[in-house]
mmCIF file of the N, C-alpha and C atoms, coordinates in Angstrom:
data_MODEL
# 
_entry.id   MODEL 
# 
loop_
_atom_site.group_PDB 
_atom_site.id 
_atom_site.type_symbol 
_atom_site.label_atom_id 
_atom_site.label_alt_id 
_atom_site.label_comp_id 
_atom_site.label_asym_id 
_atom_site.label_entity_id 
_atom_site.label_seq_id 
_atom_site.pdbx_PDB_ins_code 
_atom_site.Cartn_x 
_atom_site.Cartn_y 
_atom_site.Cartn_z 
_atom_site.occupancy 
_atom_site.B_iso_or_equiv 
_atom_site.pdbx_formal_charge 
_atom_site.auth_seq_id 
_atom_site.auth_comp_id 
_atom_site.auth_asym_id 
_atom_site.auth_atom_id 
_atom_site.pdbx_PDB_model_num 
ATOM 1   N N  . UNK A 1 1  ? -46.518 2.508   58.353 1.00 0.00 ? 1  UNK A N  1 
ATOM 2   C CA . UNK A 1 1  ? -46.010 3.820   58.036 1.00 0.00 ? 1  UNK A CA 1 
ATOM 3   C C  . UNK A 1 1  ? -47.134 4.745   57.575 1.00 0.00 ? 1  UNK A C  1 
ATOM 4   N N  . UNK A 1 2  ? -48.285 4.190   57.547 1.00 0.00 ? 2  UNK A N  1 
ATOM 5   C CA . UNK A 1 2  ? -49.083 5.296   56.899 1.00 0.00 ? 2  UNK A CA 1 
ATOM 6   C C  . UNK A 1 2  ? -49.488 5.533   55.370 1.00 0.00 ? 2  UNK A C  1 
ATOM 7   N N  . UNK A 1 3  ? -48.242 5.103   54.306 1.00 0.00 ? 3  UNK A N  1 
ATOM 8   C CA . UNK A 1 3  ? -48.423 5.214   53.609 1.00 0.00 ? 3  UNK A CA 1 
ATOM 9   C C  . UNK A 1 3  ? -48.005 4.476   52.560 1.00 0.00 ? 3  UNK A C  1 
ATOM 10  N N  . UNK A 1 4  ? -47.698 4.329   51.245 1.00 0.00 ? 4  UNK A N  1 
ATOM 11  C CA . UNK A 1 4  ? -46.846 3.496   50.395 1.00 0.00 ? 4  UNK A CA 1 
ATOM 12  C C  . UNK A 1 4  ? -45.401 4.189   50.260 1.00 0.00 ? 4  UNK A C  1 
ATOM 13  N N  . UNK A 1 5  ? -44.369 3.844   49.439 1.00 0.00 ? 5  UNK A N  1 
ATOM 14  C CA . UNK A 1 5  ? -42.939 3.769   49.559 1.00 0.00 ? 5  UNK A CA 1 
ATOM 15  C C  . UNK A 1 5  ? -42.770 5.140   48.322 1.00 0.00 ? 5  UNK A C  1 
ATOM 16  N N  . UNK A 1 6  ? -44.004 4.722   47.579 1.00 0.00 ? 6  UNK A N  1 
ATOM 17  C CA . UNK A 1 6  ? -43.789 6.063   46.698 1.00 0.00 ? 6  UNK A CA 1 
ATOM 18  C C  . UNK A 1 6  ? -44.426 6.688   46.875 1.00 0.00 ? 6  UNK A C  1 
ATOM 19  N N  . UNK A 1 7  ? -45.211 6.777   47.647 1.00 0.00 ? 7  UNK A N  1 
ATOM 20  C CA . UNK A 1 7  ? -45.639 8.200   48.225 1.00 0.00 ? 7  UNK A CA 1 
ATOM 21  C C  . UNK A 1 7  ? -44.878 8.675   49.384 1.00 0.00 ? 7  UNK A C  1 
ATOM 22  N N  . UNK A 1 8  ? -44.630 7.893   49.977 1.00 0.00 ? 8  UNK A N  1 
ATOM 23  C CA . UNK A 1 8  ? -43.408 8.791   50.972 1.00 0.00 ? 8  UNK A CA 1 
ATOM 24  C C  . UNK A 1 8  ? -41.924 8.243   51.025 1.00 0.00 ? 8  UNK A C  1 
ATOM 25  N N  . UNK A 1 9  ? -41.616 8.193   50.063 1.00 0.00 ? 9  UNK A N  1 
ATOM 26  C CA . UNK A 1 9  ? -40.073 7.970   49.542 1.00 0.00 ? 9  UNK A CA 1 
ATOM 27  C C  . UNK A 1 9  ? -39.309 8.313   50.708 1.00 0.00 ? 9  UNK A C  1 
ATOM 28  N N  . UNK A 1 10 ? -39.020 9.276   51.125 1.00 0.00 ? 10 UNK A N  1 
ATOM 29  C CA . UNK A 1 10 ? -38.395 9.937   52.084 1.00 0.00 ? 10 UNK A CA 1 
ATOM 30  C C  . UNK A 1 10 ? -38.150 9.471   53.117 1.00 0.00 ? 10 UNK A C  1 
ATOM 31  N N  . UNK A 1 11 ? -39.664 9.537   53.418 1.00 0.00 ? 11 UNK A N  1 
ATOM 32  C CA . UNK A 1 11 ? -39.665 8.959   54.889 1.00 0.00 ? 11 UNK A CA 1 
ATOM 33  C C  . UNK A 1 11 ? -39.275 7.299   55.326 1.00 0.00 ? 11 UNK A C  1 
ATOM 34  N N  . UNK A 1 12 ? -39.977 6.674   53.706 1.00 0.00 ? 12 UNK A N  1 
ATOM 35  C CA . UNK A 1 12 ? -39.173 5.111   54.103 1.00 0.00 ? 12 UNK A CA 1 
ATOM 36  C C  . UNK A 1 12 ? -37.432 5.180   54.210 1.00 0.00 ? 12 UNK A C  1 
ATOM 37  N N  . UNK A 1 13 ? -37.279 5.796   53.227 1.00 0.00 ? 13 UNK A N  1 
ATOM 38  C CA . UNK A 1 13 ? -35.207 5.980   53.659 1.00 0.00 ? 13 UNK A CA 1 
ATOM 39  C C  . UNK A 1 13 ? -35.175 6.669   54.872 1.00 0.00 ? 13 UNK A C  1 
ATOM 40  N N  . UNK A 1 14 ? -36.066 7.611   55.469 1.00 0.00 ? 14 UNK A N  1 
ATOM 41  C CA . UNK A 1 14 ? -35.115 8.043   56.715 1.00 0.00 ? 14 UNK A CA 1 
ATOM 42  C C  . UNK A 1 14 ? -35.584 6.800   57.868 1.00 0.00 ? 14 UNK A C  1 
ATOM 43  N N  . UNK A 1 15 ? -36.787 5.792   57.876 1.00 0.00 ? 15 UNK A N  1 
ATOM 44  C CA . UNK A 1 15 ? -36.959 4.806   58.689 1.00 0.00 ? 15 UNK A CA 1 
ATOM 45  C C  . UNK A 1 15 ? -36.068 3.608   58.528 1.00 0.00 ? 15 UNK A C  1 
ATOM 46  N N  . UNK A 1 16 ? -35.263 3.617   57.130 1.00 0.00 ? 16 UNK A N  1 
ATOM 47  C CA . UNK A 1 16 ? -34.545 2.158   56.883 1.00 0.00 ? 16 UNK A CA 1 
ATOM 48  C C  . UNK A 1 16 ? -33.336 2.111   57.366 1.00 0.00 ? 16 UNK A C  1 
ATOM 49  N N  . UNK A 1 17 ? -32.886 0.897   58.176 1.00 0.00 ? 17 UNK A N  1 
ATOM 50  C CA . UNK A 1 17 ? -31.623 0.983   58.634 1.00 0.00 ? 17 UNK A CA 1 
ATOM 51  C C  . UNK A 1 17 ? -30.428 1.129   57.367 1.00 0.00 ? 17 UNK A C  1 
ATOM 52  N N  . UNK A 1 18 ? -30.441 0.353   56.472 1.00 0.00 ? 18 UNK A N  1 
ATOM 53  C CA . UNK A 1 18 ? -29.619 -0.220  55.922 1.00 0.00 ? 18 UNK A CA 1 
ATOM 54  C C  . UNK A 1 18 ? -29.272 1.249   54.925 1.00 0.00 ? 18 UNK A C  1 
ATOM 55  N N  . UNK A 1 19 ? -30.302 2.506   55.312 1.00 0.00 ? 19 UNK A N  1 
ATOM 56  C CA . UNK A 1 19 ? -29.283 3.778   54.802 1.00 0.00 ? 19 UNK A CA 1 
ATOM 57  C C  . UNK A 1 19 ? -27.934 4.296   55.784 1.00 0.00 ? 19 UNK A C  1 
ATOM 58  N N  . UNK A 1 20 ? -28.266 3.560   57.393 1.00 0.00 ? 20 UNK A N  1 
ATOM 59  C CA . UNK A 1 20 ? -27.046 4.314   57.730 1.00 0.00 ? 20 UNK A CA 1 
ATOM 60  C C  . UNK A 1 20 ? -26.137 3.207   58.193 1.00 0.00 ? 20 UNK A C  1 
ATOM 61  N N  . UNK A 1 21 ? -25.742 1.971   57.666 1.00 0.00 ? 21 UNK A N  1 
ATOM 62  C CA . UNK A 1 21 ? -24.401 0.877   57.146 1.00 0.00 ? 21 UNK A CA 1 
ATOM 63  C C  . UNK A 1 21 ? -23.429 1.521   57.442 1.00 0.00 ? 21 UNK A C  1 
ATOM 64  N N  . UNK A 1 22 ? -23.004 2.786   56.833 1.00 0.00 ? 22 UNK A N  1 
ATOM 65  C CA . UNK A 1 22 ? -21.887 3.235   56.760 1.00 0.00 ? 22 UNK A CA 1 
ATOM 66  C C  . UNK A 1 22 ? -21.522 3.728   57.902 1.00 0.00 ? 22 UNK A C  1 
ATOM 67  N N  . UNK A 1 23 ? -22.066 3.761   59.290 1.00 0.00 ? 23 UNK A N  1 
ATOM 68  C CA . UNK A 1 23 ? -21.777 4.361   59.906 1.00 0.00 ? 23 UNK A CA 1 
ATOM 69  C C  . UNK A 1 23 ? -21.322 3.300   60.785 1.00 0.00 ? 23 UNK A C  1 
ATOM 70  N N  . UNK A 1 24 ? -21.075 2.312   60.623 1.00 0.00 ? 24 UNK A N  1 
ATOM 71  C CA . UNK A 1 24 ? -20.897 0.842   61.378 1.00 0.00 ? 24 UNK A CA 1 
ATOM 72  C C  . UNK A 1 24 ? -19.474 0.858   61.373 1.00 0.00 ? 24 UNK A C  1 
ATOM 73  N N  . UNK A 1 25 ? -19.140 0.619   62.611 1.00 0.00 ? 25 UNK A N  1 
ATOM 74  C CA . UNK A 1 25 ? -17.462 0.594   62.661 1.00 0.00 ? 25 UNK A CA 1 
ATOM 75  C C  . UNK A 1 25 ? -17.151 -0.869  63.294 1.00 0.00 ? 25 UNK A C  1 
ATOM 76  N N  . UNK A 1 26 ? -17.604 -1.542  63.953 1.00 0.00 ? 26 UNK A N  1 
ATOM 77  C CA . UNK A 1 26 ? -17.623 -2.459  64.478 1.00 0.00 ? 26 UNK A CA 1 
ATOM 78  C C  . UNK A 1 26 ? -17.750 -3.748  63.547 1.00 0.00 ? 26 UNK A C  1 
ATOM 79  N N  . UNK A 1 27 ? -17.425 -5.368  63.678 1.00 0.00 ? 27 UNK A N  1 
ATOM 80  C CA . UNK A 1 27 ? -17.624 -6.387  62.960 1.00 0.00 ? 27 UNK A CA 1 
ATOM 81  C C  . UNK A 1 27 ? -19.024 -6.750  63.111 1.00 0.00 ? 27 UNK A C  1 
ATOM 82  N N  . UNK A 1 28 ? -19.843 -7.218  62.035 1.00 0.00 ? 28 UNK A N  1 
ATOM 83  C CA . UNK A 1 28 ? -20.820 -7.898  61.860 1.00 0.00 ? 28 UNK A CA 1 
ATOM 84  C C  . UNK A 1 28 ? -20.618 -9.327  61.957 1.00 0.00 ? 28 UNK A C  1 
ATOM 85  N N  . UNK A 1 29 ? -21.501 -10.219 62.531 1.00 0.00 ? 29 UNK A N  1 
ATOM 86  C CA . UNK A 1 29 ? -21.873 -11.412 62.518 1.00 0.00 ? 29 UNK A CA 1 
ATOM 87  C C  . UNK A 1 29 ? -23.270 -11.589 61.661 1.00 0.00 ? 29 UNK A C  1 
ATOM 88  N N  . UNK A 1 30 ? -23.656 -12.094 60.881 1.00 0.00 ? 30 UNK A N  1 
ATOM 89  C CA . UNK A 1 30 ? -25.179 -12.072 60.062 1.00 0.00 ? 30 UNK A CA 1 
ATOM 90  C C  . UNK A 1 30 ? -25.004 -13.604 60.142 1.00 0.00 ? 30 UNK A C  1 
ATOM 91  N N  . UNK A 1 31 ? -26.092 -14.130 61.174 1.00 0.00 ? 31 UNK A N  1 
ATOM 92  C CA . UNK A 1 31 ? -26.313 -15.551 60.688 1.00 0.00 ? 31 UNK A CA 1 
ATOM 93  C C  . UNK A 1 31 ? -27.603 -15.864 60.614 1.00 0.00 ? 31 UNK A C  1 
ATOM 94  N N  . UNK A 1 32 ? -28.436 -16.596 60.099 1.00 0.00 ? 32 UNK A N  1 
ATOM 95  C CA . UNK A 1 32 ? -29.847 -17.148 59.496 1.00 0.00 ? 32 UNK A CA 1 
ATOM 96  C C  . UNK A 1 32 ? -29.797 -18.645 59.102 1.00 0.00 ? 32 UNK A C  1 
ATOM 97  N N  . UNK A 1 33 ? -31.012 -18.804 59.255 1.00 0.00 ? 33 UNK A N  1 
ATOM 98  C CA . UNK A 1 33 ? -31.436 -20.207 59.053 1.00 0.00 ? 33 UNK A CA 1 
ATOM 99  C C  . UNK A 1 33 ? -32.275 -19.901 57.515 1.00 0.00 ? 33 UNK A C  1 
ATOM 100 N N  . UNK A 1 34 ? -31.688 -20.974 56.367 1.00 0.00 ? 34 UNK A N  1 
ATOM 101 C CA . UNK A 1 34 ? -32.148 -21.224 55.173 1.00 0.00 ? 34 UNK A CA 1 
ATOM 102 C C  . UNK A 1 34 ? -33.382 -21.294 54.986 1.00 0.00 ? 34 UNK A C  1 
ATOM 103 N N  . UNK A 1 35 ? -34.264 -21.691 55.793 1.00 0.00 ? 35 UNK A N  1 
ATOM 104 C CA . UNK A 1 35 ? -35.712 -22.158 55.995 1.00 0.00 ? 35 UNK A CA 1 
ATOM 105 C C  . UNK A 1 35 ? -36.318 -21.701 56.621 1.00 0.00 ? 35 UNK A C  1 
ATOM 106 N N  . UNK A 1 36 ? -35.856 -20.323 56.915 1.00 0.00 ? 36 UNK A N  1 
ATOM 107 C CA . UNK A 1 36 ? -36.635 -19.219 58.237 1.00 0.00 ? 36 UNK A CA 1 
ATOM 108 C C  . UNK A 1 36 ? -37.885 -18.734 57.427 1.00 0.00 ? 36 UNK A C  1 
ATOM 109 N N  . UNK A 1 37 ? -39.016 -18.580 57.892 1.00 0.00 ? 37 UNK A N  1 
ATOM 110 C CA . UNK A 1 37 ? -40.341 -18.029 56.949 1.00 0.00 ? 37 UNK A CA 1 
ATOM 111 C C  . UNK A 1 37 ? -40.469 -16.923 57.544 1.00 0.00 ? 37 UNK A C  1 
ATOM 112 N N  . UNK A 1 38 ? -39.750 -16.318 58.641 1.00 0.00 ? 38 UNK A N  1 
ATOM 113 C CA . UNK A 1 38 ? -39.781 -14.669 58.996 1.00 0.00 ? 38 UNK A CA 1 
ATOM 114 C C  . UNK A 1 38 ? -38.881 -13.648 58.525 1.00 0.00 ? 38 UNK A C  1 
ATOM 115 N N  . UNK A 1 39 ? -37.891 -14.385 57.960 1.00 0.00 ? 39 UNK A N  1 
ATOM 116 C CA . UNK A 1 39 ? -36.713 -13.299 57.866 1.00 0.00 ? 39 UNK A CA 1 
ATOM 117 C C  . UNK A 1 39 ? -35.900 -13.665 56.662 1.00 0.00 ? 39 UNK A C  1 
ATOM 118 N N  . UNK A 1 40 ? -36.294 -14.451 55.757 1.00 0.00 ? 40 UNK A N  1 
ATOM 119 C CA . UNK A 1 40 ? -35.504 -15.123 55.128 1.00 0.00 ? 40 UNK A CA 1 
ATOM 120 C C  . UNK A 1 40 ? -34.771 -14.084 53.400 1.00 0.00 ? 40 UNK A C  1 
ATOM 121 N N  . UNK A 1 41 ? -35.592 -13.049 53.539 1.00 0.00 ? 41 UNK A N  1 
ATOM 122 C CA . UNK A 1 41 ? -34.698 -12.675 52.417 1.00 0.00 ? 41 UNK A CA 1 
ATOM 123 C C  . UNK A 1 41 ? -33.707 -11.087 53.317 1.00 0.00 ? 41 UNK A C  1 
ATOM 124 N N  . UNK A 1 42 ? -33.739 -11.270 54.264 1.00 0.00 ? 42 UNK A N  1 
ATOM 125 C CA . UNK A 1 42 ? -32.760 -10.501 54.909 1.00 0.00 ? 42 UNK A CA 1 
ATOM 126 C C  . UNK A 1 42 ? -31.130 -10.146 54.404 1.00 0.00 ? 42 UNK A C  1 
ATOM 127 N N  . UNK A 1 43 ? -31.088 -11.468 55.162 1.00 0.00 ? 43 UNK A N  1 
ATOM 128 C CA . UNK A 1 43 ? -29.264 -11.913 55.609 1.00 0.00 ? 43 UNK A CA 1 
ATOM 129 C C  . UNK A 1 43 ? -29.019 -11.581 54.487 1.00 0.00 ? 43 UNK A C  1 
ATOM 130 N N  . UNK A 1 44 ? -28.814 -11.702 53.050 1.00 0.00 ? 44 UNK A N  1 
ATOM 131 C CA . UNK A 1 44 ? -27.713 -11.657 51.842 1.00 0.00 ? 44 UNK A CA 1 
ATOM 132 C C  . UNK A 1 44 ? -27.710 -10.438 51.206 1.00 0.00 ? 44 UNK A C  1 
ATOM 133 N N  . UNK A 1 45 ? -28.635 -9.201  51.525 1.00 0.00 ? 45 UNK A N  1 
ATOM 134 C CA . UNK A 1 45 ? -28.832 -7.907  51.153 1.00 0.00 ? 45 UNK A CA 1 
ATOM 135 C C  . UNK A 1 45 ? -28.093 -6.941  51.841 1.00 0.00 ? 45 UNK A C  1 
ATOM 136 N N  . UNK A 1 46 ? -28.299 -7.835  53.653 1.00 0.00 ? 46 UNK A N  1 
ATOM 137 C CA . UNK A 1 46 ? -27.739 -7.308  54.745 1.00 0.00 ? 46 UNK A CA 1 
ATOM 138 C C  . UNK A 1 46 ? -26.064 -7.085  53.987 1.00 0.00 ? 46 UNK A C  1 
ATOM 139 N N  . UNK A 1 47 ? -25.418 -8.047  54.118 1.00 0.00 ? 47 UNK A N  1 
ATOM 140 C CA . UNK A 1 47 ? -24.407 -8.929  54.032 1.00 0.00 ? 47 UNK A CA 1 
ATOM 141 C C  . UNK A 1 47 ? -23.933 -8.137  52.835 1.00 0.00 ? 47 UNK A C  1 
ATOM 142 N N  . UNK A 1 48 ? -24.950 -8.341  51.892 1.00 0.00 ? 48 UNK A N  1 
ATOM 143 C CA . UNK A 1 48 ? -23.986 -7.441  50.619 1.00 0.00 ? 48 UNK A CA 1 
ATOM 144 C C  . UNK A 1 48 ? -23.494 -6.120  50.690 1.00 0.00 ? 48 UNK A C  1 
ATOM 145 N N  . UNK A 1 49 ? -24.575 -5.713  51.457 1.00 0.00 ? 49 UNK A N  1 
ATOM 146 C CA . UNK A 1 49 ? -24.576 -4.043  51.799 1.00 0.00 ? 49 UNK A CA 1 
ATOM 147 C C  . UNK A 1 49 ? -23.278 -3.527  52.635 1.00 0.00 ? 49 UNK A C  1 
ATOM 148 N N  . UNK A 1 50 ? -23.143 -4.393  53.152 1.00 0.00 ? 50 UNK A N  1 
ATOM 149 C CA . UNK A 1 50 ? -21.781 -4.288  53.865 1.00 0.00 ? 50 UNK A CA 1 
ATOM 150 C C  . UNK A 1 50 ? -20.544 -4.133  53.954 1.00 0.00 ? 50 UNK A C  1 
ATOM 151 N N  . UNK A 1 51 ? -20.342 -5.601  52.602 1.00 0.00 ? 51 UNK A N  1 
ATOM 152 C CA . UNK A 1 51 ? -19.219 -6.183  51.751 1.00 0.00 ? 51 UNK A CA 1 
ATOM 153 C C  . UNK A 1 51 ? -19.085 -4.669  50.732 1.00 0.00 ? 51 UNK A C  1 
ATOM 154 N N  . UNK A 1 52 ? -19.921 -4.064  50.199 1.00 0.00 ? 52 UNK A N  1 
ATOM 155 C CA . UNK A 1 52 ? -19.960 -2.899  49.284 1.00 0.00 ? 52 UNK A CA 1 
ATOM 156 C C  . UNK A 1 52 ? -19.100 -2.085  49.575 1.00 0.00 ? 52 UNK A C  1 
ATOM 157 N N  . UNK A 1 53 ? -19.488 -1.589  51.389 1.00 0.00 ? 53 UNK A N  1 
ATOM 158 C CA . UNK A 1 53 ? -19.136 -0.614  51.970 1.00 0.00 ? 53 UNK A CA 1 
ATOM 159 C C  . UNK A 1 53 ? -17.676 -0.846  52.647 1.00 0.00 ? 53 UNK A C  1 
ATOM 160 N N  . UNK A 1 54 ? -17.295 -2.152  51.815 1.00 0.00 ? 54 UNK A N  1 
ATOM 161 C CA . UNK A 1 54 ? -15.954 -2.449  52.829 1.00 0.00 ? 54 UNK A CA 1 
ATOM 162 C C  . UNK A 1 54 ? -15.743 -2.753  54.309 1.00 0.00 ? 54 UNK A C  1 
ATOM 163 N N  . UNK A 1 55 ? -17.383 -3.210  54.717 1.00 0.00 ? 55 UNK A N  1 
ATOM 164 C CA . UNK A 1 55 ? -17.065 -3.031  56.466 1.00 0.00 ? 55 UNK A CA 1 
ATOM 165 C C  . UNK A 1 55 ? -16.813 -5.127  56.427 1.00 0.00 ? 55 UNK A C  1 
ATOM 166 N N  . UNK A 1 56 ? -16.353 -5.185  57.958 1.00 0.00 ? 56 UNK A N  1 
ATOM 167 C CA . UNK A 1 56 ? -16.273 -6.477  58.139 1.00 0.00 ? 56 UNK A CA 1 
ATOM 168 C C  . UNK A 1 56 ? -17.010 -7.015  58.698 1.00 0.00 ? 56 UNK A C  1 
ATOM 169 N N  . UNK A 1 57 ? -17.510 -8.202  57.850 1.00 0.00 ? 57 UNK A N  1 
ATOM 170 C CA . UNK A 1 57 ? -18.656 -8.879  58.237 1.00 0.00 ? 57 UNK A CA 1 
ATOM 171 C C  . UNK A 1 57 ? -18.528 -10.365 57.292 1.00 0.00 ? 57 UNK A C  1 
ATOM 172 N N  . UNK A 1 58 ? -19.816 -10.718 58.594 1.00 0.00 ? 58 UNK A N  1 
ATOM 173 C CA . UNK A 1 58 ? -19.445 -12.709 57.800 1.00 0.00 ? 58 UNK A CA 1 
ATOM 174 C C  . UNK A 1 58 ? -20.885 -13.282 57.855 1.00 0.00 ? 58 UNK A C  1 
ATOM 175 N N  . UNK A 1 59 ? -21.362 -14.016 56.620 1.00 0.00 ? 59 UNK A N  1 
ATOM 176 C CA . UNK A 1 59 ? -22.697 -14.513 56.687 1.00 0.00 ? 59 UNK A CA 1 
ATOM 177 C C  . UNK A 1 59 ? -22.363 -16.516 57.320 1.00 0.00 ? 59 UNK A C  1 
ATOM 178 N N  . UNK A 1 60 ? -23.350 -16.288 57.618 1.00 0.00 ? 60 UNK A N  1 
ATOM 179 C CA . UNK A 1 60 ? -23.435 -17.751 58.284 1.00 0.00 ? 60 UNK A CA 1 
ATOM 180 C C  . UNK A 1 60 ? -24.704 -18.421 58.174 1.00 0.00 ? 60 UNK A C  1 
ATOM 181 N N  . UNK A 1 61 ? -24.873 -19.382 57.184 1.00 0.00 ? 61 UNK A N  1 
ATOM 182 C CA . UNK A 1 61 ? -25.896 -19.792 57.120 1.00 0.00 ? 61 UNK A CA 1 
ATOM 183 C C  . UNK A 1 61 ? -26.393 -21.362 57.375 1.00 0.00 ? 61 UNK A C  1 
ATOM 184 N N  . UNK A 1 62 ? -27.104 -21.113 57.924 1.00 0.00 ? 62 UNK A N  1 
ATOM 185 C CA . UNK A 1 62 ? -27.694 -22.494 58.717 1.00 0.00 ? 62 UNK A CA 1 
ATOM 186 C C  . UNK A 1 62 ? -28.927 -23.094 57.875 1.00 0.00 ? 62 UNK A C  1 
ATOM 187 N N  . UNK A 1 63 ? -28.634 -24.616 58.032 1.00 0.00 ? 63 UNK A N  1 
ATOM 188 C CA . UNK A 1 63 ? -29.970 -25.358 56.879 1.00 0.00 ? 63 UNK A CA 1 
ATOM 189 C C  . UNK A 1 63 ? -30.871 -25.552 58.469 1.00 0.00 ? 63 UNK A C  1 
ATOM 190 N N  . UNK A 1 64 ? -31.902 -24.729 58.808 1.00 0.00 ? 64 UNK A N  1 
ATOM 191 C CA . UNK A 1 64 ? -32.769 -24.703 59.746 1.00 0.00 ? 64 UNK A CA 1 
ATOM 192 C C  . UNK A 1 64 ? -33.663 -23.919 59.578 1.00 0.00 ? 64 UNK A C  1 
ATOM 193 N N  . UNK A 1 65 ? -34.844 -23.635 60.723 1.00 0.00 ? 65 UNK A N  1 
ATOM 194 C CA . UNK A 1 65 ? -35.496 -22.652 60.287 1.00 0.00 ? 65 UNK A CA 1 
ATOM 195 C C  . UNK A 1 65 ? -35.620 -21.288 61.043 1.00 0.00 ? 65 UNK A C  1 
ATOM 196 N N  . UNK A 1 66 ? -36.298 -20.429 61.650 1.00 0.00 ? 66 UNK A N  1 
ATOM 197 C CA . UNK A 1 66 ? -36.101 -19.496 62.323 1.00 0.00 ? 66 UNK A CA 1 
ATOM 198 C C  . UNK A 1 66 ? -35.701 -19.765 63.481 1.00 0.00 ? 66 UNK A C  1 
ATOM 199 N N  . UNK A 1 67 ? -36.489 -20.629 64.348 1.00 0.00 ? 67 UNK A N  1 
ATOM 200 C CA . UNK A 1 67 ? -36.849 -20.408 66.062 1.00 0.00 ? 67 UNK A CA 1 
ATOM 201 C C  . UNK A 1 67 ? -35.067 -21.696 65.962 1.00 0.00 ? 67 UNK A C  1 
ATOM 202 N N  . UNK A 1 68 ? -34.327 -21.084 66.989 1.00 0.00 ? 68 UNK A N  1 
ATOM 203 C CA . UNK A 1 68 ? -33.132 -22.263 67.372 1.00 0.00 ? 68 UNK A CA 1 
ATOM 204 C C  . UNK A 1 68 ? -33.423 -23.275 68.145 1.00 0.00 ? 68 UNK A C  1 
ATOM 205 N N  . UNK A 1 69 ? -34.373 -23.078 68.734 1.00 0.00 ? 69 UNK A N  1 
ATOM 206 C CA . UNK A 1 69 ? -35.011 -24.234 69.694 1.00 0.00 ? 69 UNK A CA 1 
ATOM 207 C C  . UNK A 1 69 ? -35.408 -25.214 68.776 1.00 0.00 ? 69 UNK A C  1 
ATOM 208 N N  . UNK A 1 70 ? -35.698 -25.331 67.814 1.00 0.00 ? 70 UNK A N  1 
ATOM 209 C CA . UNK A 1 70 ? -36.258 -26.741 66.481 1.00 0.00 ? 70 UNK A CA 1 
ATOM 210 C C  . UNK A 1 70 ? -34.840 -26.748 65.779 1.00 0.00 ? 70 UNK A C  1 
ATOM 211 N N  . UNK A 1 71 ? -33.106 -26.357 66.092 1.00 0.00 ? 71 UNK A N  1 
ATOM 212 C CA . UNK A 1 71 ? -32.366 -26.621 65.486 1.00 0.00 ? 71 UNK A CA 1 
ATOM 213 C C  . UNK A 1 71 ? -31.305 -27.692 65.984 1.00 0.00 ? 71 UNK A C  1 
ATOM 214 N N  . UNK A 1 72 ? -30.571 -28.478 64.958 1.00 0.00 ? 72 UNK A N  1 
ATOM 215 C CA . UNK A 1 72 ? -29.919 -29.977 65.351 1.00 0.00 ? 72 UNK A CA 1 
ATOM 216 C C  . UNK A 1 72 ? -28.354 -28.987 66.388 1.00 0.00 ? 72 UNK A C  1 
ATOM 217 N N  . UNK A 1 73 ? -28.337 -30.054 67.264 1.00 0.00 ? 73 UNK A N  1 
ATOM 218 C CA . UNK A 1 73 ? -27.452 -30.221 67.954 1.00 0.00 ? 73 UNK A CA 1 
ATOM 219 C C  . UNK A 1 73 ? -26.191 -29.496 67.440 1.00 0.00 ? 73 UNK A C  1 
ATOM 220 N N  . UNK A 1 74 ? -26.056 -30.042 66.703 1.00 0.00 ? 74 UNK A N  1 
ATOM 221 C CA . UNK A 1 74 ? -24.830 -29.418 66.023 1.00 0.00 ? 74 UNK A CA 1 
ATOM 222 C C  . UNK A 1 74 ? -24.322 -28.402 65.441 1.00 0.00 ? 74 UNK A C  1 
ATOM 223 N N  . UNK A 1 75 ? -25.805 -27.868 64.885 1.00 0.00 ? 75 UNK A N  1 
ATOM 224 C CA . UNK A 1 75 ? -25.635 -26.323 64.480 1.00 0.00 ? 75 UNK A CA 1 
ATOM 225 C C  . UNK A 1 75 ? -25.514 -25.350 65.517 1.00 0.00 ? 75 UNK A C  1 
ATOM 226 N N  . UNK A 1 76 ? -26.466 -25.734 66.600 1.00 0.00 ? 76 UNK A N  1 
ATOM 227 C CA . UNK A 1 76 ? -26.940 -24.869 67.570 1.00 0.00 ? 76 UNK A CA 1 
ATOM 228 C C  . UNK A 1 76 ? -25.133 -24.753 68.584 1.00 0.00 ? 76 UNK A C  1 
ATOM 229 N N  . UNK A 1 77 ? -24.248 -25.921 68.729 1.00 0.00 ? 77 UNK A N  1 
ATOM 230 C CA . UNK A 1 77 ? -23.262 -26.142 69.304 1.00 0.00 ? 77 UNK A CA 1 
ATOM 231 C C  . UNK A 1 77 ? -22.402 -24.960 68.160 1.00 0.00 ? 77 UNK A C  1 
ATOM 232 N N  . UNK A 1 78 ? -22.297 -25.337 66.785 1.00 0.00 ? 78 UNK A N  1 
ATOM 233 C CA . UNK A 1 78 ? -21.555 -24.330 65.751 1.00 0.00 ? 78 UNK A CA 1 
ATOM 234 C C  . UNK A 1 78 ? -22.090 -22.748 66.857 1.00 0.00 ? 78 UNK A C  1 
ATOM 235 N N  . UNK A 1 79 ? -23.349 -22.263 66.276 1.00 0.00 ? 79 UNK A N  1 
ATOM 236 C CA . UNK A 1 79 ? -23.991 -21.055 66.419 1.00 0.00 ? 79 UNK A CA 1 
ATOM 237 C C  . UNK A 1 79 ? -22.885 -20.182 68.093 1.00 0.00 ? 79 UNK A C  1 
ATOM 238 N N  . UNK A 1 80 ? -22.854 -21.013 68.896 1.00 0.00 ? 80 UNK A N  1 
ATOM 239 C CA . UNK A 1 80 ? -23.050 -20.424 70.265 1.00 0.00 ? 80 UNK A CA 1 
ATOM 240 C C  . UNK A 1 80 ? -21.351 -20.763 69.823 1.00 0.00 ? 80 UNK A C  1 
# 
């Protein structure tokens, strides 16, 4: 972005999704793997942000890690 968050306050809220949530009319699916090292503090901020706003949505969380290709049989059968 160019810059830090307090120096351009602004501009990080007008780049962040999670200011326009409310405009979501549709159901959410949020699922993640517990052990993901790319994404892992995502899903439950996502998820809360949601639940706040009253929209419908469901977290799903998987003991795996990011990539689904390294995940057990069984989750990957759950997932799909």
């Amino acid at each position: 972005m160019g810059a830090t968050m307090w120096d351009e306050r602004d501009r990080y809220i007008r780049n962040s999704p999670i200011f326009d949530f409310h405009k979501i009319k549709a159901p959410v699916l949020i699922f993640q793997g517990t052990r993901d090292h790319l994404c892992h503090a995502e899903a439950g901020p996502m998820f809360s942000s949601l639940k706040r706003l009253d929209k419908t949505a469901q977290l799903v969380l998987y003991d795996e890690e990011h990539y689904k290709g390294s995940w057990r049989h069984e989750n990957i059968e759950d997932f799909y």
